[in-house]
VOLOFI-251773 format. One record per residue (C-alpha): residue number from 1; x negated, y negated, z negated. Coordinates in steps of 0.2 Angstrom, whole numbers. Each point is the difference from the previous one (the first is absolute). Layout:
+-----+-------+-------+-------+
! num !     X !     Y !     Z !
+-----+-------+-------+-------+
! NUM !     X !     Y !     Z !
...
+-----+-------+-------+-------+
END
This chain:
+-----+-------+-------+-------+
! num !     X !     Y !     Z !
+-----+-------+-------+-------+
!   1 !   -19 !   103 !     9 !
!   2 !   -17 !    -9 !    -6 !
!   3 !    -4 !   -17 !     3 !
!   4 !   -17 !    -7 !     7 !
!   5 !    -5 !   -19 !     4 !
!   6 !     4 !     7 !    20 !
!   7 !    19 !     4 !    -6 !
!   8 !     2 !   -20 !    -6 !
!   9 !     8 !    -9 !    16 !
!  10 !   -17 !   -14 !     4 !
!  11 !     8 !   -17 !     3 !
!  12 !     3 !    -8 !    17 !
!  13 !    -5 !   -17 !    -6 !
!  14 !   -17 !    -7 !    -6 !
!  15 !     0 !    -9 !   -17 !
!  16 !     5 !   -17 !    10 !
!  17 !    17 !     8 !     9 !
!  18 !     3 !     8 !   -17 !
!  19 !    -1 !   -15 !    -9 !
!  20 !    10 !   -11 !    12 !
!  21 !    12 !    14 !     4 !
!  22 !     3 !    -3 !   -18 !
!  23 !     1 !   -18 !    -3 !
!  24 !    18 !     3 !    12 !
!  25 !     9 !    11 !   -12 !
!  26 !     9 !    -4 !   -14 !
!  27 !    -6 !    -3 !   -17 !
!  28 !     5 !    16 !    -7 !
!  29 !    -9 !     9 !    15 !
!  30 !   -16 !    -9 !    -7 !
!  31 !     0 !     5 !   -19 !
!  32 !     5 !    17 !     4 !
!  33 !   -15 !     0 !    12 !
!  34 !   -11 !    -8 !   -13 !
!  35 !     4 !    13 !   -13 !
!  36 !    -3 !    14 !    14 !
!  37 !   -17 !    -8 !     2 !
!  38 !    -4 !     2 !   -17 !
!  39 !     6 !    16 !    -5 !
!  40 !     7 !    11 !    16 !
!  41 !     8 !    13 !     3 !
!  42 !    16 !    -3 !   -10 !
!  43 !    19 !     4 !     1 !
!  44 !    13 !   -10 !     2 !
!  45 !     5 !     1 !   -19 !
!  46 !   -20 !    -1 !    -4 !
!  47 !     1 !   -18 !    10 !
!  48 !    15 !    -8 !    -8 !
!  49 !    -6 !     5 !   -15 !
!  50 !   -18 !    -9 !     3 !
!  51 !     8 !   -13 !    10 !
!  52 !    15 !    -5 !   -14 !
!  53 !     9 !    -2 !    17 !
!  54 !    18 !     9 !     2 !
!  55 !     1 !    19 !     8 !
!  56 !     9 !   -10 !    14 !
!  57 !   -11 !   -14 !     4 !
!  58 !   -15 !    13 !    -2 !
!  59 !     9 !    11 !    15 !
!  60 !     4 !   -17 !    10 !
!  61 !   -19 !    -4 !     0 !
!  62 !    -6 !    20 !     2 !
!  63 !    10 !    -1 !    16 !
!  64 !    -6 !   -17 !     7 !
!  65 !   -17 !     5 !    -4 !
!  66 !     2 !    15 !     9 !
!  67 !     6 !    -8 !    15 !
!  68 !   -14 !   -11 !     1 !
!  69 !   -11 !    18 !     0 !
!  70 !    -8 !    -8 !   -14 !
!  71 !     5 !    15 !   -15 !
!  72 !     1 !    17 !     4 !
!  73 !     7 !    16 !    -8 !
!  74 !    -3 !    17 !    -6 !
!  75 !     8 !    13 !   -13 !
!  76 !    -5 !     1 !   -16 !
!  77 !   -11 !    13 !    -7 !
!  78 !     5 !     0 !   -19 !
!  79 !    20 !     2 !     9 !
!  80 !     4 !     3 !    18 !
!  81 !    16 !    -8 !    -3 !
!  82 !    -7 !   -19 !    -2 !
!  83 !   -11 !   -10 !    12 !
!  84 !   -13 !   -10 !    -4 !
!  85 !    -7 !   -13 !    11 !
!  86 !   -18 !   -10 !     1 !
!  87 !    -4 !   -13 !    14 !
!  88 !    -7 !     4 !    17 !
!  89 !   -14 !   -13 !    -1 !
+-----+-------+-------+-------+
END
């Protein structure tokens, strides 16, 4: 499976929606998003480590940010058994 720029999900919102989308979720949503801003795609593990947030807070904010359509995910390369996830903006 090979990745190219057209295999990366485009966001739905400009940089306005995306920003106000995100000034509605929680505070964990928001560091986990700024540290996917800065140095995406990560894992689950990868992000709690980075964030010094809990695996469980990490997975609470993944999920709302995923309902918002505002992070996406794919499988790893390095190991199909992790995902790793980067933001759809």
């Amino acid at each position: 499976m090979s990745t190219s720029t057209e295999d990366i999900a485009v966001s739905p919102f400009s940089e306005d929606e995306f920003r106000e989308q995100l000034r509605e979720l929680p505070p964990s949503a928001k560091l986990v998003a700024k540290v996917l801003e800065d140095e995406a795609p990560l894992s689950q593990g990868q992000l709690a480590e980075t964030s010094l947030l809990p695996d469980r807070t990490v997975r609470y904010a993944l999920n709302r940010l995923e309902e918002s359509e505002l992070v996406d995910s794919r499988y790893s390369f390095t190991d199909a058994r992790k995902q790793v996830y980067f933001l759809t903006a």
